[in-house]
C-alpha positions as CSV (number, residue, x, y, z in Angstrom):
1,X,0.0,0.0,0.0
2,X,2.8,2.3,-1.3
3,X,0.3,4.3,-2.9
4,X,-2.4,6.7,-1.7
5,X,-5.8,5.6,-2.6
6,X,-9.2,7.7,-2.3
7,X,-11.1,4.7,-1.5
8,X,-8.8,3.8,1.7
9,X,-9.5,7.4,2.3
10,X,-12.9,7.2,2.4
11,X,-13.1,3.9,4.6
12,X,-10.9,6.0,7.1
13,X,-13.5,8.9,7.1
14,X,-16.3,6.8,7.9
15,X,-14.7,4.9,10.0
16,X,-14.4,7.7,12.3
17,X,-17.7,8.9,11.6
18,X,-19.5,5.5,12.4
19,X,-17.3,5.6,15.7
20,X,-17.6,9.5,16.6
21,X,-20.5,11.2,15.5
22,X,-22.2,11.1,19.1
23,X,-19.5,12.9,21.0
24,X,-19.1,15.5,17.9
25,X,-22.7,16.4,18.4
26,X,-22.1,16.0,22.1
27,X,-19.4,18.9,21.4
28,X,-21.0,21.1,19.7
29,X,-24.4,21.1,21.7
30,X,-22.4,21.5,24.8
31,X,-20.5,24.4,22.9
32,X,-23.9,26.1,21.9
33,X,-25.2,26.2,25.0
34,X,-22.0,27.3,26.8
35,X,-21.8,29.9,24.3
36,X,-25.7,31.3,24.9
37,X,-25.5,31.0,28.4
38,X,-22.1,33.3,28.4
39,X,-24.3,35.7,26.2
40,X,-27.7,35.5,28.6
41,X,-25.3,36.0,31.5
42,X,-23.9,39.0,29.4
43,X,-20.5,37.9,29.5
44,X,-18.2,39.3,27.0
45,X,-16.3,36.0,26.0
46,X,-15.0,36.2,22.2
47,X,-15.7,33.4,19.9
48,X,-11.9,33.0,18.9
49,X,-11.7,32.5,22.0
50,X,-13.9,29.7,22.6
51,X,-13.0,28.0,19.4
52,X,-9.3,28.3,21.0
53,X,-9.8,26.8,24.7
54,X,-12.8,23.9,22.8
55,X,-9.8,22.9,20.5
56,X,-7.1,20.7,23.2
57,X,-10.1,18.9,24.2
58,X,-12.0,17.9,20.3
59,X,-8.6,17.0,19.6
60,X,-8.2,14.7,22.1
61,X,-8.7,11.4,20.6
62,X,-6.7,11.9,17.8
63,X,-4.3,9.4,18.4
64,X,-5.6,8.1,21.5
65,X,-5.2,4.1,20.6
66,X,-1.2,4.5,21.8
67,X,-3.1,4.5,25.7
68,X,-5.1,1.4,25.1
69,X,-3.3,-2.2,23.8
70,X,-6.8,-3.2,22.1
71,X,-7.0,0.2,20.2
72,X,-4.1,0.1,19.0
73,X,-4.0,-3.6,17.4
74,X,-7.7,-1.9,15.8
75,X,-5.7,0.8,14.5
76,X,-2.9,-1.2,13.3
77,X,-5.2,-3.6,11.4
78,X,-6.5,-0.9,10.2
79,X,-6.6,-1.2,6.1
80,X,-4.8,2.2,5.2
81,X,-0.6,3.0,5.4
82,X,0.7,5.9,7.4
83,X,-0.1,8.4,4.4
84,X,-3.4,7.9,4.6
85,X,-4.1,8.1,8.0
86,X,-2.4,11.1,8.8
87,X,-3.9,12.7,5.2
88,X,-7.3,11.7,6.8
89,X,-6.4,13.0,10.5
90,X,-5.3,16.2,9.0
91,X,-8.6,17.0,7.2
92,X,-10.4,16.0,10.4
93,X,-8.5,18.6,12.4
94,X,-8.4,21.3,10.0
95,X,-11.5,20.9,8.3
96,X,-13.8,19.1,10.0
97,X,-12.8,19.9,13.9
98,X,-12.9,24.0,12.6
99,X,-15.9,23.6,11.4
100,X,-17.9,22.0,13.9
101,X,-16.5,24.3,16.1
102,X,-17.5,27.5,14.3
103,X,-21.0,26.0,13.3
104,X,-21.5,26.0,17.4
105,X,-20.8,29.5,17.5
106,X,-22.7,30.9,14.8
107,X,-26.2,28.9,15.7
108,X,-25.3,30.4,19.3
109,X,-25.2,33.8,17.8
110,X,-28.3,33.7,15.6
111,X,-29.9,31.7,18.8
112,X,-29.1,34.9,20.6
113,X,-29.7,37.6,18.3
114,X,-33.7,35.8,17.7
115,X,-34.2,36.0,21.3
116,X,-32.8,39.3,22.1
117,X,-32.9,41.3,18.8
118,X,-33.1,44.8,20.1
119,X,-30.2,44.2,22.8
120,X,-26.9,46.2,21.6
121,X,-24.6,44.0,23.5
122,X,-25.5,40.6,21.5
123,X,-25.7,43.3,18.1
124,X,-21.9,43.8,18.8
125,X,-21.0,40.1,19.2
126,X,-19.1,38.5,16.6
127,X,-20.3,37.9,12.7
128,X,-20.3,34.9,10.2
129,X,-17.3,37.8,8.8
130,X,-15.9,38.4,11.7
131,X,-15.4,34.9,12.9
132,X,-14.0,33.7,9.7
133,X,-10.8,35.6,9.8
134,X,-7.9,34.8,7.4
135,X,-5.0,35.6,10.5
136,X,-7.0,33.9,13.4
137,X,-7.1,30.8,11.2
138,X,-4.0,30.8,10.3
139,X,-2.9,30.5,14.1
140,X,-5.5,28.4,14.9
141,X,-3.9,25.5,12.0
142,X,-0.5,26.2,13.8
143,X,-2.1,25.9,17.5
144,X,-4.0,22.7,15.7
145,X,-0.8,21.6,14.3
146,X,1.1,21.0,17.4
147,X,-1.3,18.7,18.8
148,X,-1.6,16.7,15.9
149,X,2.1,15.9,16.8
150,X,1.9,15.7,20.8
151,X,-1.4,13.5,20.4
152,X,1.4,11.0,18.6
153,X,3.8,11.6,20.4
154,X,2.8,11.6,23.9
155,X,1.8,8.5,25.1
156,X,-0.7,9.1,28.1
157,X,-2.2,12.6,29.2
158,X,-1.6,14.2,25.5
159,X,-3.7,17.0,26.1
160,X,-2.6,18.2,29.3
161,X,1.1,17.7,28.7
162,X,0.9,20.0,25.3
163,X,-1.0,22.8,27.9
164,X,1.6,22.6,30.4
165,X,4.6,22.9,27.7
166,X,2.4,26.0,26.3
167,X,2.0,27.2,29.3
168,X,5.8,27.5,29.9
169,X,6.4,28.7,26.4
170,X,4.5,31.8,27.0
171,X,5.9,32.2,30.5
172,X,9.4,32.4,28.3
173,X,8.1,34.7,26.0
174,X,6.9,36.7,28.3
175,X,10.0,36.9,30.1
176,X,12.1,37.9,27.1
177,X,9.3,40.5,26.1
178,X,9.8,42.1,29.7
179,X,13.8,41.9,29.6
180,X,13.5,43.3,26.1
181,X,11.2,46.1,27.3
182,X,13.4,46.8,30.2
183,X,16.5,47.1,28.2
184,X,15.1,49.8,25.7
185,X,13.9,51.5,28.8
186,X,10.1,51.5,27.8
187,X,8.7,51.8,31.3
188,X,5.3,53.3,30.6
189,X,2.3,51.7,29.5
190,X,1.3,53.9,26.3
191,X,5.1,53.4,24.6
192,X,4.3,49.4,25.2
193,X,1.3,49.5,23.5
194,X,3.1,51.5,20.7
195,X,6.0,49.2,20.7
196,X,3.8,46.4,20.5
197,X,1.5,47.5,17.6
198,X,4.8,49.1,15.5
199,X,6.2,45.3,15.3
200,X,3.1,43.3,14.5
201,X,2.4,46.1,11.8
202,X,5.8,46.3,10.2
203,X,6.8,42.2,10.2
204,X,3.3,40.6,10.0
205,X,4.9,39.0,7.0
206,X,7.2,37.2,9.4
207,X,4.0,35.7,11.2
208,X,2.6,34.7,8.5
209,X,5.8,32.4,7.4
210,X,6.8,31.5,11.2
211,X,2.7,30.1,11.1
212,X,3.2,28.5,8.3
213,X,6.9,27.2,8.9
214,X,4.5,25.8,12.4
215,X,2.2,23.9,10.4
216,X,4.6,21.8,7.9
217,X,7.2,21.2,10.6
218,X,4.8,20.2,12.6
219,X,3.1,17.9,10.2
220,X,6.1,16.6,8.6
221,X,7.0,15.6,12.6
222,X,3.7,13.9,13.3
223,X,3.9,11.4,9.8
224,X,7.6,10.5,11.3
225,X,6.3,9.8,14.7
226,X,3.4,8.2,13.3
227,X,5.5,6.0,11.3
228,X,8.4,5.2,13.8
229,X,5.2,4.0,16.2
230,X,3.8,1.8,14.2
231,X,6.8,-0.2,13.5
């Protein structure tokens, strides 16, 4: 099976299907009403948001079958070769995890604006437009990306361990942010903000390629890993 084929593909697709549909509309029920009560209660929570904290835990199960001995004989005798089944885990993630995801959102929105259409605060609240932004996405395939690779390569507690390495990441980021403030003696709030907003204005073409740099290294990583666990 050196070869990809479209009808392994497809077996791959509806095998996950046939085996998750329950806990997808599980998700995205429990993210609709999460989303209406935070909008009843008047909370100002942003769908990016949302979408961002929902994401760890869709993703979950990606790889799950390393943490159980008979899953993983089921995935191994699984008719499909390492191509495949990342191709397929990839469209899942990207695709099909996004857009269940944004469909909660935006039924939670309309929900909201047919019960409360004269209320300013739910008028304000994110659009079809304003959800589907080119940039957010973008980040949200890198965020997306890296747990593709931890849900491989981590054998128990995938999710959590990925948080936790995040977690510190930004702590370090942070850390150089505030040593590099200190050393060009910005000290005041205002020349932050200005700092801030000068450099993701003048090298947003730098995001853009470290994102994308993100995404293949990270997929190119998760195939390998894939690949080394299976043999």
């Amino acid at each position: 099976m050196k070869t990809i084929s479209f009808n392994r593909l497809k077996y791959l697709f509806l095998r996950y299907f046939a085996t998750h549909w329950k806990r997808d509309l599980t998700v995205v029920g429990a993210l609709f009403v999460l989303r209406t009560l935070f909008n009843y209660m008047h909370f100002p929570f942003i769908d990016n948001t949302l979408i961002l904290i929902a994401t760890p835990f869709v993703m979950g199960n990606m790889f799950n079958f390393l943490q159980n001995k008979t899953q993983g004989v089921d995935y191994l005798l699984c008719p499909a070769n390492t191509e495949e089944k990342v191709i397929a885990n990839l469209f899942l993630v990207h695709i099909y995890y996004t857009a269940i995801l944004y469909l909660a959102c935006i039924l939670s929105h309309y929900t909201v604006l047919l019960i409360y259409p004269h209320d300013a605060l739910f008028l304000t609240h994110s659009t079809i437009k304003d959800l589907i932004d080119y940039n957010f996405l973008e980040a949200l395939f890198a965020f997306q990306s890296i747990f593709i690779f931890t849900t491989v390569y981590f054998k128990k507690n995938a999710v959590l361990k990925t948080l936790i390495s995040f977690a510190a990441f930004l702590f370090a980021i942070a850390v150089i942010t505030m040593v590099t403030v200190i050393c060009f003696g910005i000290t005041n709030a205002p020349d932050k903000i200005v700092l801030e907003s000068y450099i993701m204005e003048k090298y947003t073409w730098g995001i853009h390629i470290v994102n994308w740099i993100i995404i293949l290294f990270f997929w190119v990583l998760s195939y390998f890993r894939l690949r080394e666990t299976e043999v």
